[in-house]
C-alpha positions in Angstrom: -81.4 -81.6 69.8 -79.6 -81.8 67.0 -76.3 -83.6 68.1 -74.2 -81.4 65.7 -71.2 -79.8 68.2 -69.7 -77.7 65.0 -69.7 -76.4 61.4 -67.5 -75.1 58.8 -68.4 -71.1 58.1 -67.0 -68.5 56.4 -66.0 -66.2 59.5 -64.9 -62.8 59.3 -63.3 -60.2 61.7 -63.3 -57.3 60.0 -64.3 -55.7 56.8 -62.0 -52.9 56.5 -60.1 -53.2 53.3 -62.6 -55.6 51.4 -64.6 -58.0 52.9 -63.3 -60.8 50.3 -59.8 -59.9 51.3 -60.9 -61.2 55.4 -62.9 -64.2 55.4 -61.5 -66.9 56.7 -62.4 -70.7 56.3 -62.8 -72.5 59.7 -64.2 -76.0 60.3 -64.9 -75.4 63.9 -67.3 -72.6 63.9 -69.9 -74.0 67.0 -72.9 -70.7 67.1 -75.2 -71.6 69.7 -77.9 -73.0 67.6 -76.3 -75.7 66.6 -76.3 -78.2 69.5 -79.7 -77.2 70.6 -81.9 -75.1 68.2 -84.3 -72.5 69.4 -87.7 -73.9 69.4 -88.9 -71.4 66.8 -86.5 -72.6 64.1 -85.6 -74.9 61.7 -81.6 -76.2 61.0 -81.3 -76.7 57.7 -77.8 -77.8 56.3 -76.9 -75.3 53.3 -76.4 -76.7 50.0 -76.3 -73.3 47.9 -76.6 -69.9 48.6 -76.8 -66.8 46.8 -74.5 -63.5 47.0 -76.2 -59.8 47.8 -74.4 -56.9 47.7 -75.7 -56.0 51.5 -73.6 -59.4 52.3 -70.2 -57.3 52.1 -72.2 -53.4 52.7 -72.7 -53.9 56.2 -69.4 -55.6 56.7 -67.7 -52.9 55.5 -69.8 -50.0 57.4 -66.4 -49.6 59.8 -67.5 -49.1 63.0 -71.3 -48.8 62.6 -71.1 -52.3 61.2 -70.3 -53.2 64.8 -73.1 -51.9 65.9 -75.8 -54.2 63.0 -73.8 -57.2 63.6 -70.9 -57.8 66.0 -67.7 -59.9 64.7 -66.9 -62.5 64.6 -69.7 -63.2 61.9 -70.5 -65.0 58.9 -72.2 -63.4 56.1 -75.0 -64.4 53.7 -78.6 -63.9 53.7 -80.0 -66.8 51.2 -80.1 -70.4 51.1 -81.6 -73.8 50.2 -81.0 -77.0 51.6 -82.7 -79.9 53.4 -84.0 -79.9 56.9 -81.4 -81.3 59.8 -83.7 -80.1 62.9 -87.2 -78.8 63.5 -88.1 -76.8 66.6 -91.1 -77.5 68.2 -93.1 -74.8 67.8 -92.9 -74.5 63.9 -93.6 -78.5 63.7 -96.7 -77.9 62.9 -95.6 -76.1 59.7 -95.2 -79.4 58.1 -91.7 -79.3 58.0 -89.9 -82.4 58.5 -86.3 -83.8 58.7 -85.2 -84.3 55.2 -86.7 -82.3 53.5 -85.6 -79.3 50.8 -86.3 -76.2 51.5 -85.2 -72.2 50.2 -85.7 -69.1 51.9 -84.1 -66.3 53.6 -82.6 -65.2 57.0 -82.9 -61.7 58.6 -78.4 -60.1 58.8 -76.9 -61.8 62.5 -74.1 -62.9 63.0 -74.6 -66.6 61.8 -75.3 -66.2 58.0 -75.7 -68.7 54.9 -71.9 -69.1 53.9 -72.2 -71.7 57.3 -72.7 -75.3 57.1 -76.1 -74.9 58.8 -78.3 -71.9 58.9 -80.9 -71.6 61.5 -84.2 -70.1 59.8 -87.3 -68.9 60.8 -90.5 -69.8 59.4 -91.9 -66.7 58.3 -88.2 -66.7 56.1 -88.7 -70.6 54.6 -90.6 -72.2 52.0 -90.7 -75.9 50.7 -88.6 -77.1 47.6 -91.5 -77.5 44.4 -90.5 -80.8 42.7 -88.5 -80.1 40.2 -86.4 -76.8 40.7 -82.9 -77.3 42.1 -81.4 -76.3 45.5 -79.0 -74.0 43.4 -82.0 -72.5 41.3 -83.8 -71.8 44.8 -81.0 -70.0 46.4 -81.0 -67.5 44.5 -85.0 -66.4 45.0 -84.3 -65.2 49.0 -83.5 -61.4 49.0 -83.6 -60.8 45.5 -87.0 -62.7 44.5 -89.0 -61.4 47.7 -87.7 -58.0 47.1 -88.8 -57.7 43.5 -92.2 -59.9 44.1 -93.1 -57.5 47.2 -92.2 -54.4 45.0 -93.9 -55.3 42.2 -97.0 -57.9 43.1 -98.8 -55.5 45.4 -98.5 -52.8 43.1 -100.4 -54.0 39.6 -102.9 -55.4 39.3 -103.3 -59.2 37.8 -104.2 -59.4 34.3 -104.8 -56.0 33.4 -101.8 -55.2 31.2 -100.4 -52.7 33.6 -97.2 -51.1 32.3 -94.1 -51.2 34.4 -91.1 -49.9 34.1 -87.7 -51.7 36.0 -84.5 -49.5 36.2 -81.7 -52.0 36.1 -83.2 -55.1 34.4 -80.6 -57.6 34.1 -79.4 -57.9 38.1 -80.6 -60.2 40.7 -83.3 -58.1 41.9 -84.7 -56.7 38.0 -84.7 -60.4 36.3 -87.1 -61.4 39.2 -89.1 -58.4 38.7 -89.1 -59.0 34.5 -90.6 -62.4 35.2 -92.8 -61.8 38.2 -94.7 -58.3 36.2 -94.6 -60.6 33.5 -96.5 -64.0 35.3 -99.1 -60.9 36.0 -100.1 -60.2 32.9 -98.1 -56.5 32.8 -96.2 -55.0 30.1 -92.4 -54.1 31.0 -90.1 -51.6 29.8 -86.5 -52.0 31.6 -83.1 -50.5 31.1 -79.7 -52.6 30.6 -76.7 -52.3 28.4 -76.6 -53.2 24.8 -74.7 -57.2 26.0 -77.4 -57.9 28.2 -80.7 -57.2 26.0 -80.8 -60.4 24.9 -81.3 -61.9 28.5 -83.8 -59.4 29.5 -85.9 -59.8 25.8 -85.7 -63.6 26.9 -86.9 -62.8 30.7 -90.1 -61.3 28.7 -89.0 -57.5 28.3 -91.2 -55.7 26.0 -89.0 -52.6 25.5 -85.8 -52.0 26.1 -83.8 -48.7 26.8 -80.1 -48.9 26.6 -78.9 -46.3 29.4 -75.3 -46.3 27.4 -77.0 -44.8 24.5 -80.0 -43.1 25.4 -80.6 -40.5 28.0 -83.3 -42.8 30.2 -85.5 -39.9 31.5 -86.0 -38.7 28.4 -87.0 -42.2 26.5 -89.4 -42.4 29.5 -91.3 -39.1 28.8 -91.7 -39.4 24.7 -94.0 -42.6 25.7 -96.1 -40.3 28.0 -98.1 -41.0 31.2 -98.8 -45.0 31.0 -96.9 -46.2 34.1 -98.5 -47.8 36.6 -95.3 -48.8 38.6 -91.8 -47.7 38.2 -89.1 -49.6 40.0 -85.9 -48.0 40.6 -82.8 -51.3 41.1 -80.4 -48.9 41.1 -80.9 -45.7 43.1 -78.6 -43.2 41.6 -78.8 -43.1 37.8 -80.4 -41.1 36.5 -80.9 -38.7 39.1 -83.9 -37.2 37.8 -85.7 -40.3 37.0 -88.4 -39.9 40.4 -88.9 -36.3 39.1 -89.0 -37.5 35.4 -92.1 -40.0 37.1 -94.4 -37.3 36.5 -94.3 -37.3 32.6 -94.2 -41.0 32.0 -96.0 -41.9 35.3 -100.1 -42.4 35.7 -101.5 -39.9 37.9 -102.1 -42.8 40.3 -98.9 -44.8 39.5 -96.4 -45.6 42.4 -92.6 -45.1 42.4 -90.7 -48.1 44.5 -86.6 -47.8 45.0 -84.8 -50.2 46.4 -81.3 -49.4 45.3 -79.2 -46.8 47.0 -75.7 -45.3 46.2 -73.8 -46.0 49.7 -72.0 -42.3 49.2 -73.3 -38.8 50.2 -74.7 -38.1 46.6 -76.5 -41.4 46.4 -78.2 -40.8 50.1 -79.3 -37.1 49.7 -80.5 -38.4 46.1 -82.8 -41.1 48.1 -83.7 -38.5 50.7 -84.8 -35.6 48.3 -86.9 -38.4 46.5 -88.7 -39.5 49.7 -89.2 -35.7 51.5 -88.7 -33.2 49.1 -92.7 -31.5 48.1 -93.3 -30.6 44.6 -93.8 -27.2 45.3 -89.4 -27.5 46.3 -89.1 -29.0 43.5 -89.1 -32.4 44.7 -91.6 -35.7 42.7 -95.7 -35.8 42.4 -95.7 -39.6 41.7 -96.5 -41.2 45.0 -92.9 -42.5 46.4 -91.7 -45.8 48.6 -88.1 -46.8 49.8 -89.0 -50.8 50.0 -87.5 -52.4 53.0 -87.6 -56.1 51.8 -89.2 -58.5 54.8 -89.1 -62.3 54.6 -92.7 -63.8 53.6 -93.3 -67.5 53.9 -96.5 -66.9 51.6 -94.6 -64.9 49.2 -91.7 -67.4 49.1 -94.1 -69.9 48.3 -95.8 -68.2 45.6 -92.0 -67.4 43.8 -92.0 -71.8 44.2 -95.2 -72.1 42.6 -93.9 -69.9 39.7 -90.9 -71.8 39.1 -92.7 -75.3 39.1 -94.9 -73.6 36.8 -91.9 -72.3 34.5 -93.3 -69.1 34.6 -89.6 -67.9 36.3 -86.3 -69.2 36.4 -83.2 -68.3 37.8 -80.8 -66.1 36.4 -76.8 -67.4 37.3 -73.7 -65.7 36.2 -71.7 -68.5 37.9 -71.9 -70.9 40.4 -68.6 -71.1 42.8 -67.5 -73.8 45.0 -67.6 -73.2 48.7 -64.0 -73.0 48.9 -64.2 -70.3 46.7 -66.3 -67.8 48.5 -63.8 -64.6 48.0 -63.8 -65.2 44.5 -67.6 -64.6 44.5 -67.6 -61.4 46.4 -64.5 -60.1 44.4 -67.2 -60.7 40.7 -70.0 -59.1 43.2 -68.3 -56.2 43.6 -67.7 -55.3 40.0 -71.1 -54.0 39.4 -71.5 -56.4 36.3 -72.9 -59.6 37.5 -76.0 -61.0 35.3 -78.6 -62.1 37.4 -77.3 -64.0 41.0 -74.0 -65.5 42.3 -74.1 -69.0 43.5 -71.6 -70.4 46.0 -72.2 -73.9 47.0 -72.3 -75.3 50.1 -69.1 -77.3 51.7 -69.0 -80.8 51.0 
């Protein structure tokens, strides 16, 4: 038992018209976990999370939205924070009351922008001495989805190259430093104002997609790629079928980014079932679904307490501010992650 009866959340009703423009602040938000959390979870009070653009997408699905997660519902899939409650049956994790900890939760209805966020193990990692709660937040969705697309796919200390579409985001600084702490060479793509960060994250090339047509930078350097991973989804269009030029033989193609319009999907589609002989890519192809990963979590700590990766924060917003954060998400132009605190 946790003897907590209620919580201030960020609720909303509906997303139609913008999810910023429907959140509301309540202070008396009581989800079910609260007064007596499921045995397989831990209640950790929320000191920071971190923003993702699939916080507002799936609010804003209409009425299919209804169908992933039923409103009322606070959004939010990243956290860090110290331990309020430990179910029984992940004591034996180590876990105890007090402690800091970072992680992720799977979308339901009872996400991070809460007071308290109820997180399974398999989602949850312990805070590395050192690294802040703020830092941490930020390594949920966006660090396991660039370590799982990127770790499995080179191999340590070989000096594989890799190539990140869309460097300077949440999802491509992770991948930078992760390809990076494995020894790989990276070539990414960003805008002239955000080389410098991405040079800094340990970029070895650099392709200015304002400038330069990607696709074609790609093929004058010739097969060498071992991985190729696509942050963006829709630009260029051709860069999967451009894979076999500037792709190895045996190199793998990952996208995780997806254009929510019909251009963007068919894109995605023809990428994953298209056959060469239609026309379609030889380079072997994967749409990752990210899934939470104590052991990988854990890893991404070690890496930070190493300095081998740090956070990358646009801003940091108080908790009151919440809208304000998902308005700057939405422009498209966000360095690295969004922070919004928790409540006081």
């Amino acid at each position: 038992m946790s003897g907590i009866t209620a919580m201030k959340a960020w609720v909303y009703t509906s997303g139609a018209g913008g999810l910023e423009k429907n959140l509301k602040l309540v202070s008396d938000a009581s989800p079910p976990f609260l007064a007596a959390p499921p045995n397989d979870v831990v209640l950790v009070k929320v000191h920071a999370s971190s923003l993702n653009p699939a916080d507002y997408k799936i609010a804003e699905m209409g009425p299919v939205s209804r169908l992933a997660i039923a409103p009322p519902a606070t959004p939010g899939l990243d956290f860090a924070g110290v331990v309020a409650a430990v179910g029984s049956a992940v004591a034996a994790a180590g876990y105890r009351v007090g402690d800091k900890v970072f992680g992720r939760i799977g979308p339901n209805k009872y996400g991070t922008l809460g007071e308290y966020v109820a997180a399974k193990a398999d989602g949850l990692a312990l805070l590395p001495e050192g690294v802040s709660l703020e830092d941490a937040s930020t390594a949920g969705t966006a660090g396991l989805t660039a370590f799982q697309c990127v770790v499995p796919n080179v191999e340590a200390g070989a000096g594989d190259e890799v190539f990140i579409n869309g460097g300077s985001g949440g999802t491509g600084s992770y991948g930078i430093q992760f390809a990076k702490a494995l020894g790989c060479r990276v070539t990414t793509t960003c805008s002239a104002k955000n080389e410098a960060l991405v040079r800094a994250l340990g970029a070895d090339d650099v392709i200015d997609y304002t400038k330069e047509n990607v696709s074609e930078a790609l093929k004058a350097k010739g097969q060498i790629f071992k991985l190729a991973v696509d942050n963006i989804g829709s630009a260029p269009p051709d860069l999967y079928k451009a894979a076999d030029h500037y792709m190895l033989p045996e190199g793998k193609f990952v996208q995780i980014g997806v254009h929510m319009s019909t251009g963007g999907v068919a894109n995605m589609m023809s990428r994953q079932l298209l056959p060469s002989f239609l026309g379609g890519g030889k380079r072997k192809f994967e749409f990752l679904v990210t899934k939470n990963s104590h052991e990988d979590l854990e890893q991404i700590g070690k890496w930070f307490e190493e300095g081998k990766v740090k956070a990358v924060i646009d801003e940091s917003f108080q908790y009151e501010d919440a809208p304000k954060a998902f308005e700057k998400l939405k422009t498209g132009r966000v360095k690295g992650k969004l922070v919004v605190r928790g409540p006081a």
